[in-house]
Structure formats: structure tokens, C-alpha cells
N, C-alpha and C positions, 0 to 999 in steps of 0.2 A: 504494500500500500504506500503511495507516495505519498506527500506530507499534502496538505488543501492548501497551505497559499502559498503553492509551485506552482510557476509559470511557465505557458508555452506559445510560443506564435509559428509565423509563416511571413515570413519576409520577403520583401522585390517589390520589382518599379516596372511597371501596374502591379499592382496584388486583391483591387477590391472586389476582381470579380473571383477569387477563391473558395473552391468549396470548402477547405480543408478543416473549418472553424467546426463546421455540422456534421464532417469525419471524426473528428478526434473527440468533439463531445458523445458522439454515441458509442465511440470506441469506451471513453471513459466512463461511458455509463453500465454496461455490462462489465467492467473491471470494479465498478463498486467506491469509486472515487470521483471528486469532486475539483474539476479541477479549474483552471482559468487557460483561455487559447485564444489570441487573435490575431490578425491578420494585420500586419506594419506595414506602410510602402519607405522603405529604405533605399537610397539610392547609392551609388559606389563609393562615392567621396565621403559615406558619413558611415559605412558599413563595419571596419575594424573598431571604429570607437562605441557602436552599436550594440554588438554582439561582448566587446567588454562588458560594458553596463550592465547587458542581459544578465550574463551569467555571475556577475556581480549581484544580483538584487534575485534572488530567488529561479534563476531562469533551469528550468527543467532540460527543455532543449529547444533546438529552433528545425523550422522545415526553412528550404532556402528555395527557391523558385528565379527564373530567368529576373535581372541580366548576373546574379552575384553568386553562382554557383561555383565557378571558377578561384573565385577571391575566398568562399568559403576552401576552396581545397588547399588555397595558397597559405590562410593561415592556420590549418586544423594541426595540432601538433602529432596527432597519430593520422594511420588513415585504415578503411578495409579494403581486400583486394579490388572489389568494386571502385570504389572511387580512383585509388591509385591507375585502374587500370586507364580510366578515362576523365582522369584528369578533372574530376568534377564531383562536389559535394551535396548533395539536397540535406541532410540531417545530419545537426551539429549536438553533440552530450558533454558535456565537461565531466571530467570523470579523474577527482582527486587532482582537480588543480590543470588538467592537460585537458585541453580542446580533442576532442573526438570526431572525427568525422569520416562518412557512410556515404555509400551510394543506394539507394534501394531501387530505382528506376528501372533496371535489368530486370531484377527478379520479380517485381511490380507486374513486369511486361509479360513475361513467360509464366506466370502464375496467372494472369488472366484467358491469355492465349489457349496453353494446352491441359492448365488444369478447370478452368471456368467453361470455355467454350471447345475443348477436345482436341485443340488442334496442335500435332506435334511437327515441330521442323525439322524432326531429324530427315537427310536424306531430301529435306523438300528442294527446289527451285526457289529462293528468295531474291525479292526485288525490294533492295531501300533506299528511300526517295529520302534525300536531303545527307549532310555530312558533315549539318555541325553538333551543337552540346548535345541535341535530344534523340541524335541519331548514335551519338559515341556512348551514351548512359545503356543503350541496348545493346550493343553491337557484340559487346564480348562475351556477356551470356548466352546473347541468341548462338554466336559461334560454337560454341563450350557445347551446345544441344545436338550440334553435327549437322549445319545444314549441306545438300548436295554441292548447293553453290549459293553464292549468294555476291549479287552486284549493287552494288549503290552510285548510286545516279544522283546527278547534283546539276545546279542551274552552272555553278563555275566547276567546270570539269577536273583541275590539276586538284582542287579540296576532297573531291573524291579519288582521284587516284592518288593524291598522297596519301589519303586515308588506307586505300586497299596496299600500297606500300607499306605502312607502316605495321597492319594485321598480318601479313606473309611474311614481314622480317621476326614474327611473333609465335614463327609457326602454324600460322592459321592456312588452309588451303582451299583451292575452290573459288577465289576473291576475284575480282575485274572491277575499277573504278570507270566512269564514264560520265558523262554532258546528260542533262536527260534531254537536248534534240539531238545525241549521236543517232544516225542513221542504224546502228550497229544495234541499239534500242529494241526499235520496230519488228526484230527479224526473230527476238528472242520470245519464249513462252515461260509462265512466274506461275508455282504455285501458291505463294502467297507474296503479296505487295503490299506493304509499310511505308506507310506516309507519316516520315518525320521532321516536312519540313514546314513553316513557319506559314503556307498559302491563307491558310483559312482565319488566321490571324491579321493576317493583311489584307482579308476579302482580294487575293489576287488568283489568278488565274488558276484551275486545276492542272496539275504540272507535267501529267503526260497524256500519250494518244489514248483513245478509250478501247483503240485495240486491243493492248497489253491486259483487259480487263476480262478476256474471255477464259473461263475456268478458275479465275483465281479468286482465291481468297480477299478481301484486302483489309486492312488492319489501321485506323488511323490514330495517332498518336493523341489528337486532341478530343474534345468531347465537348460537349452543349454546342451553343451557336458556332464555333469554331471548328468544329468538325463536318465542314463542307464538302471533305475528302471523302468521307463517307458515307453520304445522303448522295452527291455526285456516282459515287461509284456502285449503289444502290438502284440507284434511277437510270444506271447503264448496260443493267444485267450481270454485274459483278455476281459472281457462285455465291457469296457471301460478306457481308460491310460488318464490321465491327470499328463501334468508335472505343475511346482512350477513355470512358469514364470508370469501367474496372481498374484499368492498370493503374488510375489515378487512388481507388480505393486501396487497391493491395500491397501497393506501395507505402500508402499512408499506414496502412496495418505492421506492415515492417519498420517503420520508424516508432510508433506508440511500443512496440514489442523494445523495440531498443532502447527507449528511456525506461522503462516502466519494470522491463521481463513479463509485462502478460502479454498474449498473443489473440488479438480477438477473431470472434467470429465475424466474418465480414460478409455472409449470407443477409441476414438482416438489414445491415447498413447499404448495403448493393441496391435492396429493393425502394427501402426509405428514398435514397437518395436521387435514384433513378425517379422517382416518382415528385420529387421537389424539384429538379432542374426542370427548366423552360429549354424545351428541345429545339 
């Protein structure tokens, strides 16, 4: 049981449209504790002196959310293989004085994916769209799973093939980086497609041909109004659309486990919360 006036938020620049506040209260209501969680917009210049104070005054832990995800890896004094692997922090614990810091985004993603909705990548054809933070927070677990192959396509082509560089110098195999209008694209067939790039956030263009869309899966990173990738891909005859508002729960359930040591049930808070977002 953690002590009642321990503190928790979710910080970043936007942060007011987060569900995380209605995640972590129901988590902590089934744990049987009473806690405090909100949602800060911090921005980078005020981030280190931030998370001081935080964890100065009671602070349990933080969730970290786009642009400061990186600046949390930069100052976290330990780190888990996740994070180190990609260079990127979401859940900060102070623990005996040392900064702690996690990645749960990976495992967020492939607990939603193959345990939530059945689907495993071992062996599959993967296609992922984008090759920055929200695409490298997946990357190494989805690997780790054993995809057959797996290419990530990106708007500036050298971010993706430095990326698929960077996993083969890692021992990862099966990788190809590319442009998502390489010609090279169009001629391939994806049993599942991962839309990790920032489109639907920007209300900008769906980011490839709707060909690529026959037989596959597709998977989008984001969830409520933001996940255009997935209503798009839905309304195209995609095999099957899955947006990002699991992986956003089961992620958050591995951060509450990490401060706390309880591990919730995230069946209940999946349906609640599905059922309060404005689709």
C-alpha cells in the first residue's frame, strides 16, 4: 500500500488531452489506494528543474509523454533494457535517492496486439510507418517476437535506413529501411502494418497507397480523434484496424505495477474507458 499523499502525474507539451489521469485512478482503485494523478504541461527548458521538485515533494512517479521523453532518458540515473535500448523514457520512480527510469511502450504494444487481440508477429511480414520516438519505443520488442521481416518506411528515407542500420548492427535480421513513396513500397505485400507516425496528429495526409492495405492487419499507434490511421484503413477494406487505445492502457498498467508492485486488471478499465472516449 503506498502512503495517500503520494503523488503522480503525466507530463509534456500538449498533455490536456491525456487519458492517463482516468487510467491510473481506476488502476488505483482496484489496488485499494487513494491516490493523487495529474496531468502537467511541462515544457523542455523547465523539465530537469520539474521533475527535481517532483520527486522532492512527495512524487510517487511520473508518466512522460512526447516532446520530453528523451530528456527523461538523458537524466534517469539507472535505466531498463527497454529504455536503454531506444533511447527513450515514459516512467520515471526515484528509488532510494536514484532516478529510475523505464520504457513500457514495447511491451504496452505486444500485450495489446497478441495477447488482447490474438495477433502474433512471429514469422509475420511487418510494415512500420514512421522512424522516430514512437516507432523506436516498439521496435525492439516487436523484433525480440521474431518477425519474418519487417521494413519501416518513413517520409525522410536515410531516418529509416539509419534506423534498419542501426537494428542489423544489433543482430536483428530481416530489416530494409525505405521512403514511404519508394516505388520498391508498392510491389511488397505486409501482414501487418503499424502506423507510428505522427499523421493523425497533424490531421495530415494518410501516409501510404491503400494498396498495401489488402490482407493486412493494421495497427495504429494512436487512439481517439487521432487515430485517422485506423478508421482510414477500416473504410479501405483493411483485414482488420486496430487503434492504440489498449497499448495506451497496458502500458499504463506497467508503469502503476512499477511504482506501486500491484499489477492491475486492465479488462475492466479497457471497457470503462473505451466507453468515455469521444471516438
Amino acid at each position: 500500500m503506498i502512503k495517500a499523499d503520494t503523488n503522480f502525474a503525466v507530463i509534456g507539451d500538449p498533455v490536456e488531452h491525456s487519458l492517463s489521469p482516468k487510467i491510473h485512478y481506476l488502476f488505483a482503485k482496484q489496488d485499494g489506494n487513494q491516490i493523487k494523478y495529474e496531468k502537467i504541461r511541462v515544457t523542455k527548458g523547465s523539465f530537469v528543474n520539474f521533475v527535481e521538485d517532483f520527486f522532492s515533494n512527495r512524487g510517487g512517479g511520473l508518466n512522460i509523454t512526447l516532446p520530453l521523453k528523451t530528456d527523461a532518458f538523458e537524466i534517469a540515473g539507472k535505466l531498463d533494457r527497454d529504455s536503454k535500448s531506444c533511447q527513450a523514457v515514459n516512467t520515471l520512480k526515484s528509488v532510494n535517492g536514484t532516478l529510475s527510469g523505464f520504457n513500457t511502450d514495447g511491451v504496452g504494444f505486444l500485450e495489446d496486439l497478441e495477447v488482447w487481440h490474438g495477433i502474433s508477429v512471429k514469422n509475420k511480414r511487418v510494415l512500420l510507418l514512421g522512424s522516430g520516438g514512437a516507432a523506436k519505443g516498439i521496435i525492439r520488442p516487436l523484433l525480440i517476437n521474431g518477425p519474418k521481416t519487417l521494413t519501416i518506411a518513413n517520409r525522410t528515407p536515410a531516418s529509416a535506413l539509419g534506423l534498419a542500420d542501426q537494428l542489423r548492427l544489433e543482430n536483428f535480421n530481416g530489416i530494409e529501411g525505405m521512403g514511404l513513396d519508394d516505388i520498391q513500397l508498392l510491389d511488397q505485400r505486409f501482414d501487418i502494418i503499424v502506423n507510428a507516425t505522427s499523421s493523425g496528429h497533424k490531421n495530415s495526409e494518410v501516409p501510404i497507397d491503400e494498396n498495401l492495405l489488402e490482407g493486412s492487419i493494421c495497427y495504429d499507434l494512436s487512439y481517439g480523434p487521432a487515430a485517422s490511421f485506423a478508421r482510414w484503413a477500416e473504410s479501405r477494406g483493411a483485414k482488420r484496424s486496430i487503434d492504440g487505445l489498449g497499448m495506451l492502457i497496458e502500458q499504463a498498467a506497467k508503469s502503476y505495477e512499477i511504482w506501486t508492485g500491484f499489477s492491475p486488471d486492465t479488462e475492466s478499465v479497457r471497457a470503462k474507458i473505451r466507453d468515455d472516449i469521444d471516438i
